[in-house]
Every structure is written in C-alpha cells, then in structure tokens.
Z-matrix of the N, CA and C atoms (Angstrom, degrees):
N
C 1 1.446
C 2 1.540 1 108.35
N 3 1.360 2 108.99 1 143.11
C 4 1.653 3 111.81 2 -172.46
C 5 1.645 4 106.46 3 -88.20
N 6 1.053 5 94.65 4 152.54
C 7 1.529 6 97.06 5 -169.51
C 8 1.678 7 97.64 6 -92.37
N 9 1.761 8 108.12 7 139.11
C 10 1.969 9 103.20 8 172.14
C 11 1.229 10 106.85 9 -58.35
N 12 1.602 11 100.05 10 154.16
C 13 1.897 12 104.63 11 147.51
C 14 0.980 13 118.00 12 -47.78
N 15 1.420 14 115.77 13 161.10
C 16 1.639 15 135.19 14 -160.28
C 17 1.753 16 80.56 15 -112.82
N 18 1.411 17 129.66 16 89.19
C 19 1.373 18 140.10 17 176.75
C 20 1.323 19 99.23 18 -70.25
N 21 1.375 20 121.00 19 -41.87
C 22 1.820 21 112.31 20 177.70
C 23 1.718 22 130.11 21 -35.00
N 24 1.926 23 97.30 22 -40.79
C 25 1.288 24 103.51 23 176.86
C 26 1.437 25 118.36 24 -57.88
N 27 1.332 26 134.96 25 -26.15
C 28 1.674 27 152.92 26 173.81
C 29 1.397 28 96.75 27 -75.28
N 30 0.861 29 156.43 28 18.00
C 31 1.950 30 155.93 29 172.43
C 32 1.467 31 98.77 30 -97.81
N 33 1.060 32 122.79 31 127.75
C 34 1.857 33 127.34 32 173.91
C 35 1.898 34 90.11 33 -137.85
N 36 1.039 35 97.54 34 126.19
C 37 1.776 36 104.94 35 146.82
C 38 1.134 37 135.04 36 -83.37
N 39 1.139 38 123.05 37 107.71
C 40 1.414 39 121.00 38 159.14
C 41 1.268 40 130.99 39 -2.93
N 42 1.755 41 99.81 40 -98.41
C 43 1.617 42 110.23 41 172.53
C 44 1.525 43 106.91 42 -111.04
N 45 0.837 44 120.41 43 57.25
C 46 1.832 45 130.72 44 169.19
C 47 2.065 46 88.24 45 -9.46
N 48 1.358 47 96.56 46 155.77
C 49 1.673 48 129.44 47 167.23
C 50 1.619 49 104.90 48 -71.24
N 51 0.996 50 139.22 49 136.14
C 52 1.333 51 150.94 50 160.48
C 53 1.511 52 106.43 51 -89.32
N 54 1.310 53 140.76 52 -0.38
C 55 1.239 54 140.31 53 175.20
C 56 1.638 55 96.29 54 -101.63
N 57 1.681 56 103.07 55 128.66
C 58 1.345 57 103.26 56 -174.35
C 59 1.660 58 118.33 57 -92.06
N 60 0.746 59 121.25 58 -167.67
C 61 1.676 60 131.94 59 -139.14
C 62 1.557 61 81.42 60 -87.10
N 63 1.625 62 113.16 61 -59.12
C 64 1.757 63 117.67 62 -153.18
C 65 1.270 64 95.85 63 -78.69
N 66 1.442 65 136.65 64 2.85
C 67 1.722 66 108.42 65 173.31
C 68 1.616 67 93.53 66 -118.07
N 69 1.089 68 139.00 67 31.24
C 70 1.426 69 151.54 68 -173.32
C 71 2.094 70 83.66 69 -93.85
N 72 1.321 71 101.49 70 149.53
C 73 1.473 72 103.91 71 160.43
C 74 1.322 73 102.17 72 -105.14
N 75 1.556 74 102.59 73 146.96
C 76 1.343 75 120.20 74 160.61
C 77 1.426 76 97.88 75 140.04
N 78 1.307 77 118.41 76 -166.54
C 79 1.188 78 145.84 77 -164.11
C 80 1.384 79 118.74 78 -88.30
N 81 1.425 80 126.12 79 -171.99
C 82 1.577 81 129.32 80 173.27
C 83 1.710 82 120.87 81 -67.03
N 84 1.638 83 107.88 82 -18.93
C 85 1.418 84 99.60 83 179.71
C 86 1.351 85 95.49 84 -129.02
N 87 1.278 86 134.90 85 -35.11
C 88 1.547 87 114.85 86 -177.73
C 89 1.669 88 117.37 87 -116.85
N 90 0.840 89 138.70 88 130.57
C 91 1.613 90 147.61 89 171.17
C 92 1.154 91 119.45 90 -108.77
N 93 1.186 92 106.32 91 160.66
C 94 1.830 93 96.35 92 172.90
C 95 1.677 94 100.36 93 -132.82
N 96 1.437 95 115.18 94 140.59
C 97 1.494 96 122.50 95 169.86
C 98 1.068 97 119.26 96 -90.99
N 99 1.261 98 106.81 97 117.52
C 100 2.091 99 103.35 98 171.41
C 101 1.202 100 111.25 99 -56.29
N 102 1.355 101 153.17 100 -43.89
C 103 1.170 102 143.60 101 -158.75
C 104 1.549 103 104.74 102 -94.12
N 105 1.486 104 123.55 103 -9.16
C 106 1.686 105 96.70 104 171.55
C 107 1.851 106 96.37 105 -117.08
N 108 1.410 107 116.22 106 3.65
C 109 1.336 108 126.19 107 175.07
C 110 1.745 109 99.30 108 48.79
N 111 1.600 110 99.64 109 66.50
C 112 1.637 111 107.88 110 179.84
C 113 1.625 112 93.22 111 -165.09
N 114 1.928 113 94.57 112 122.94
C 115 1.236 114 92.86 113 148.94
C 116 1.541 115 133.21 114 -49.54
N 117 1.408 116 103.20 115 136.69
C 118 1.943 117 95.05 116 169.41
C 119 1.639 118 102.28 117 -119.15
N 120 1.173 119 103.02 118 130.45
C 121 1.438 120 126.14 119 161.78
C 122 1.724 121 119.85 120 -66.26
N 123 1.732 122 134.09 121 121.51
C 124 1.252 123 136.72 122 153.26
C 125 1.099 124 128.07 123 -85.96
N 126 1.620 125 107.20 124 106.78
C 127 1.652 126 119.67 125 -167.69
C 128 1.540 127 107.60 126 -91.41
C-alpha cells in the first residue's frame, strides 16, 4: 500500500506567533499561547 503525501509540507503561515513553543503551557503536542489565546498543535 502507498503511503499519502505528507500535505503538512504545503502549510505556510502568514504571520506566524513570535511567542515560542517552550514558554507556551501545555504538553508535547498541544499548548496554548497567551498572546494569540489559541491552542497550538505540534505536528
């Protein structure tokens, strides 16, 4: 069986967060940023 495209590589942000990943609370895959008051997901 063929494996899908990796569609993630085609994702660009706009204006990306300037608050980085390691002072975000939460865990290994989801955090949340105080300043855009949005969980972020690690793909």
């Amino acid at each position: 069986m063929a494996k899908p495209p990796d569609i993630t590589s085609d994702i660009r942000i706009a204006a990306p967060c300037s608050v980085g990943w390691e002072t975000m609370e939460g865990d290994d895959l989801v955090r949340y940023c105080g300043k855009c008051n949005l969980n972020v997901q690690h793909i």
